[in-house]
N, C-alpha and C positions, 0 to 999 in steps of 0.2 A: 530500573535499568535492566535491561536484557543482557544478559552476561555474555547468553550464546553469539551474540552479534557483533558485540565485543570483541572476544576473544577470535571468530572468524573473520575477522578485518585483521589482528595483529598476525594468525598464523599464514594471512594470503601475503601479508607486506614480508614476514618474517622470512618466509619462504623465498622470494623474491631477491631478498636481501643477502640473505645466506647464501642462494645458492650461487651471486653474483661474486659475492667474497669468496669463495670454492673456488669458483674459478679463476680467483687472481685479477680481478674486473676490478676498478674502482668505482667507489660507490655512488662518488660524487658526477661519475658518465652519465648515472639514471634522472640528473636532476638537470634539463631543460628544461626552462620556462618557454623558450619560442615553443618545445615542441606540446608542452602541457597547454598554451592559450590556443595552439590550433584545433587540438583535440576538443577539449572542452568547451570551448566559446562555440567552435565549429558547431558541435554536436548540440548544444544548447539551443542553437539557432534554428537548426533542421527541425528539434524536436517540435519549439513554438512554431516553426511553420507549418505547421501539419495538426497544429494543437488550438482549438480556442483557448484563449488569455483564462478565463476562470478556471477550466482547467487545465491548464498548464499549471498553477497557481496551485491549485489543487492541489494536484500529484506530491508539488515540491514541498508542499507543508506535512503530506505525509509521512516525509523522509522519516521525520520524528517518532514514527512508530515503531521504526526499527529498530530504535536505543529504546525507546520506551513507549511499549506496545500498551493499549488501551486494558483496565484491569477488567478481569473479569468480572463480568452482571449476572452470572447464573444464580450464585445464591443469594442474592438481592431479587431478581425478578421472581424465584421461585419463592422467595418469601411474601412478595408482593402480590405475585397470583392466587397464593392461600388465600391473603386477606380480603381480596377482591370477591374472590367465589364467596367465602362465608359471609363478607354484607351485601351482595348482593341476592342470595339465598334469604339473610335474616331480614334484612330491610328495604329489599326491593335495587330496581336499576339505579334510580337517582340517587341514593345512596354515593355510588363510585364518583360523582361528580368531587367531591370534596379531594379527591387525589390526584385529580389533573393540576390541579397547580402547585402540588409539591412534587409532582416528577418535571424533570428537564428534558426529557429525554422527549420530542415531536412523535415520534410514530405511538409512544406511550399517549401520547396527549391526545393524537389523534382516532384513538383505538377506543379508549376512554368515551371520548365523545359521541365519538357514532352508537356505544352502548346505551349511553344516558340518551342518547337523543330519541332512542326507539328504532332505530334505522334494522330494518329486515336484517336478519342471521346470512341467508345467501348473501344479499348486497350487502350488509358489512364486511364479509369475506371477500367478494369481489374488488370491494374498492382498497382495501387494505392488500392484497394483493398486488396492485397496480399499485400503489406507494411501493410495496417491499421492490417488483419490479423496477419502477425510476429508481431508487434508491441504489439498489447492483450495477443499475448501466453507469451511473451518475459517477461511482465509486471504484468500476472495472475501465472507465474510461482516464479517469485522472490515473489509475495505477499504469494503464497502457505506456505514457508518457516513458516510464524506467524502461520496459521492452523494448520503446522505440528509442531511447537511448540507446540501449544495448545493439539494436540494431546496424545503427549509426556510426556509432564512434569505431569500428574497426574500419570503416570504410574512410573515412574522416583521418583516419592513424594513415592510411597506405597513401591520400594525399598529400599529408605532414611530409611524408618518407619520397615523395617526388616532388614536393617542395621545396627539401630539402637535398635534394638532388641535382635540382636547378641551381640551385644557390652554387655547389659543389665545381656544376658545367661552367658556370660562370667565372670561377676564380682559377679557373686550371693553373692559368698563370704565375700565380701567387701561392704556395705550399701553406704559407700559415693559414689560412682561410679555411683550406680544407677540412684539416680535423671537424672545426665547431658544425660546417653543413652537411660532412656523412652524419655526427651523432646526431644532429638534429633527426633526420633520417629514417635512421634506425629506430632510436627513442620515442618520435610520432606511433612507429609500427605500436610499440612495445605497451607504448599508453590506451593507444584505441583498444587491441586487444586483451588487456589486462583492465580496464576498466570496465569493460562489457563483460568479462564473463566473471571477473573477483566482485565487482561490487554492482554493474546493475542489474544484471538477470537474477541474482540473488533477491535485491530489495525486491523487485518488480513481484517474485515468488513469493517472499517474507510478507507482504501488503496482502498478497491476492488470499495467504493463509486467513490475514486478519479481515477481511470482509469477508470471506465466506463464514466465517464464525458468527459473525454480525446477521448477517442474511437469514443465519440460520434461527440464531435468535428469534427476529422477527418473523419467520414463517411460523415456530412454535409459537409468539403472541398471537400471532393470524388467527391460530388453532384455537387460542383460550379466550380470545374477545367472541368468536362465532360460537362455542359452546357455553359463556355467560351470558349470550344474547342467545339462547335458546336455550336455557333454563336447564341445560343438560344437570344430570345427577355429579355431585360433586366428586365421585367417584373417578369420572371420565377428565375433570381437569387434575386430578392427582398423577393421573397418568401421564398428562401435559407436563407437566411438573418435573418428575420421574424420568421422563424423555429426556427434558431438559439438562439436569442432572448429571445421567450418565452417558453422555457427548463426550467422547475422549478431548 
């Protein structure tokens, strides 16, 4: 569990809350439902319009990384790359085959492969490149989904808030009516903008951390499948290794 993300969700609500009570506001004003399903349904809707369904899908199973981000692989892969240089130093390419099917991990698998297969050191690095490529569009595009949320939903909040206004024009006649269509109103404003900038431009940020991490990752595998397929001195993937390493 990510603590920090945690704790930056109760201090944006806590904030909110507090400073509503400060000001003698009851608390129970902030809780519209009409104006929470305009917002969010709204904005949901926008997003998948402008989104292919897989990822749309995507994005939202992401969410999960936020409470609990993917653990890190560095000293696992760095232990992995030692073992790989040394039996492919001591016994040859075919050797590595035996390790593509106890890793999980597709680009490891794929990397693997094109070693044992013989496949040229350039064109291994080329096409492994073009995977790590697909792979960032594939993963920048599902993250896009929170941005364009974030987009969205303040605009989506301001027509809660003249939706809510209609409602208001409508009842003039009637005083009790009024209350619940200005709070509607106001409350759309308060959702759109306070969900757009408290919780999605943050995720959208928090995600794009965690693939760039990843990318990086595999740019450094990039580096250490092309120098075990050209037999480089084991010297050169230590340094691979090392890189890897010390990556804040």
């Amino acid at each position: 569990m990510d603590r920090a993300s945690v704790a930056g969700i109760i201090l944006a609500l806590a904030g909110i809350l507090v400073g509503q009570a400060l000001e003698g506001g009851k608390l129970s004003s902030l809780v519209q439902p009409a104006a929470f399903a305009i917002v969010v349904i709204g904005t949901a809707g926008a997003v998948l319009l402008q989104s292919e369904a897989p990822t749309f899908l995507r994005g939202v199973r992401m969410l999960r990384w936020v409470f609990s981000p993917p653990p890190s692989q560095r000293a696992a892969l760095a232990r992995e790359i030692a073992v790989w240089g040394l039996h492919a130093r001591r016994d040859g390419l075919l050797s590595l085959e035996k390790y593509m099917a106890v890793n999980k991990d597709k680009f490891v698998q794929k990397g693997l492969r094109l070693v044992v297969d013989g496949i040229a050191p350039d064109k291994l690095r080329s096409l492994l490149e073009l995977e790590v490529t697909a792979y960032e569009f594939g993963e920048r595009q599902a993250v896009k989904i929170w941005e364009a949320a974030a987009g969205y939903s303040p605009t989506i909040g301001i027509l809660g808030a003249v939706l809510g206004l209609i409602h208001v024009m409508e009842n003039l006649s009637d005083p009790a009516k009024l209350g619940s269509g200005i709070a509607v109103a106001f409350v759309s404003t308060v959702y759109g903008v306070g969900l757009a900038n408290m919780f999605f431009y943050p995720i959208a940020n928090k995600l794009k951390t965690i693939v760039a991490e990843r990318v990086t990752q595999y740019e450094i595998l990039t580096d250490v499948f092309h120098d075990i397929a050209s037999g480089d001195h084991s010297r050169v993937i230590e340094e691979r290794v090392a890189s890897l390493l010390s990556r804040p």
